[in-house]
C-alpha positions as a printed NumPy array, in Angstrom:
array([[ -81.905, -111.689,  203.557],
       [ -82.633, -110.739,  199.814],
       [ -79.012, -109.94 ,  199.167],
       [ -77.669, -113.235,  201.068],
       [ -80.223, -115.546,  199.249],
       [ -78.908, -113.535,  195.733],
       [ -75.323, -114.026,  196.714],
       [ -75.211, -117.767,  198.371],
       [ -77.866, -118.823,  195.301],
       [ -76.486, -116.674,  192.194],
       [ -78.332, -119.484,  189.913],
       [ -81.075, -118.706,  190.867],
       [ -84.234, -115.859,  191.081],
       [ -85.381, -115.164,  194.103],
       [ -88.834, -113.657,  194.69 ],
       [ -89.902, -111.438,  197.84 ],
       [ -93.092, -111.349,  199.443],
       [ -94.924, -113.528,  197.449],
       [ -98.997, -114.186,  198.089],
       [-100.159, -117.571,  198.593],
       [-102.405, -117.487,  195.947],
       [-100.082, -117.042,  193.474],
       [ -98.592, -120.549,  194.642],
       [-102.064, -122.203,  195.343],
       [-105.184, -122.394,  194.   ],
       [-108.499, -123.702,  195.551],
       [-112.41 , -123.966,  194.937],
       [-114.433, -122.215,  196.88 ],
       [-114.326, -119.394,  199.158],
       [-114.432, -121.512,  202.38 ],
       [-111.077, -123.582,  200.646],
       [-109.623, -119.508,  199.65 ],
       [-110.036, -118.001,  202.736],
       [-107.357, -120.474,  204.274],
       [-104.401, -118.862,  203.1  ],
       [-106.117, -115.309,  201.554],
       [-103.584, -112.425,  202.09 ],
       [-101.089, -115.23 ,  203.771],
       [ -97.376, -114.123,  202.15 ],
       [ -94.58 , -115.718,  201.96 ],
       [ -91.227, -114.186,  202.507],
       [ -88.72 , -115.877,  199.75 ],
       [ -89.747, -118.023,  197.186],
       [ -86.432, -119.841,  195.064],
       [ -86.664, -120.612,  191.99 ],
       [ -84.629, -122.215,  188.744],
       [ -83.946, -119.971,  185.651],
       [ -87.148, -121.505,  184.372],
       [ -88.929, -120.46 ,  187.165],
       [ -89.739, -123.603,  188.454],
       [ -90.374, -123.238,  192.197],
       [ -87.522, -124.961,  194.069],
       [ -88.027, -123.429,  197.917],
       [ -90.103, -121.511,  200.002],
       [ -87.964, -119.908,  202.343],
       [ -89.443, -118.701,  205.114],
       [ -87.447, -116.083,  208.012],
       [ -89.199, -116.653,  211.308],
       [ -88.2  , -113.5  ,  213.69 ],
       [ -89.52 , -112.951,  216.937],
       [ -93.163, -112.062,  215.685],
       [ -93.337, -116.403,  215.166],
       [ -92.973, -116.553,  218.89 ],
       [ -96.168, -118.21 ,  219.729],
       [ -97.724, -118.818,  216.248],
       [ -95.936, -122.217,  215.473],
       [ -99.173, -123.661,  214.864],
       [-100.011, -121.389,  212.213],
       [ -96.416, -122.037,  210.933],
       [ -97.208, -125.686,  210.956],
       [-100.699, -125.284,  209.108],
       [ -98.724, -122.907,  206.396],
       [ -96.359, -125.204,  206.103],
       [ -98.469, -128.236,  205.407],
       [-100.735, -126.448,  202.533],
       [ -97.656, -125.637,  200.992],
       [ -95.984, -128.994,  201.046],
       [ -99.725, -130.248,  199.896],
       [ -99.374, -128.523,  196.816],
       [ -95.876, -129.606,  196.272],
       [ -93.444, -126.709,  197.341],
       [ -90.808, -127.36 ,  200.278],
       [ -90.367, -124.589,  202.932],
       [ -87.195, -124.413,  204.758],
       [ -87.373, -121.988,  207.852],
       [ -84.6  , -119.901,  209.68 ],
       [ -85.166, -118.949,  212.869],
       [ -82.492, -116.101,  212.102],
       [ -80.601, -114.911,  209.292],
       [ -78.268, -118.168,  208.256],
       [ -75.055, -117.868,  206.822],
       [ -74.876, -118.05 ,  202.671],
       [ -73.063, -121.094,  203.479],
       [ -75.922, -122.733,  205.201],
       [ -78.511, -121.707,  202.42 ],
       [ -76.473, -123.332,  200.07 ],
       [ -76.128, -126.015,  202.038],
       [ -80.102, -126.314,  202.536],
       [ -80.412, -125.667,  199.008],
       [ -78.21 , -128.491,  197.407],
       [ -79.414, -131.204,  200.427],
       [ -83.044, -130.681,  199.01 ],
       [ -82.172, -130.623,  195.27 ],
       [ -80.327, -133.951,  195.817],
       [ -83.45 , -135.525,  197.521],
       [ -85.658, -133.931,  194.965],
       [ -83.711, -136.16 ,  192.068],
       [ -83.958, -138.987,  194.406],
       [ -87.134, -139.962,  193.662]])
């Protein structure tokens, strides 16, 4: 998925297996220990490395754990990032696809 992200998204760096906490921070423990040692599995981001995507590859060990896919998914879009999920490798067309569809929205508003 690395190499396809690199490849459909050449503009861009991509970053693997990257911890919550260096996308979020909280105060407190209790506030922490929601998404302690949570990782994600792509984060895209501009030349600047301004986070544009959290890209997240949901193979069968999701099966069952949408709700914790919908909690992740709501802390990050709390603290501003978009996730796009792919419930299987997508084509580099469809990534780039994904990607320029929320970049125009982004400069929407």
């Amino acid at each position: 998925m690395f190499a396809l992200l690199t490849t459909a998204l050449p503009e861009c760096i991509v970053l693997t297996q990257v911890a919550f906490s260096a996308l979020i921070t909280a105060d407190g423990w209790q506030s922490r220990n929601r998404f302690n040692r949570k990782v994600i599995d792509f984060v895209l981001c501009s030349n600047h490395m301004n986070v544009i995507a959290v890209i997240e590859l949901d193979d069968r060990s999701h099966i069952g754990r949408e709700q914790n896919d919908h909690e992740r998914d709501a802390m990050l879009k709390q603290a501003g990032y978009h996730t796009i999920r792919y419930p299987s490798i997508p084509t580099s067309e469809k990534v780039r696809t994904d990607i320029e569809s929320l970049l125009m929205n982004m400069h929407t508003f």
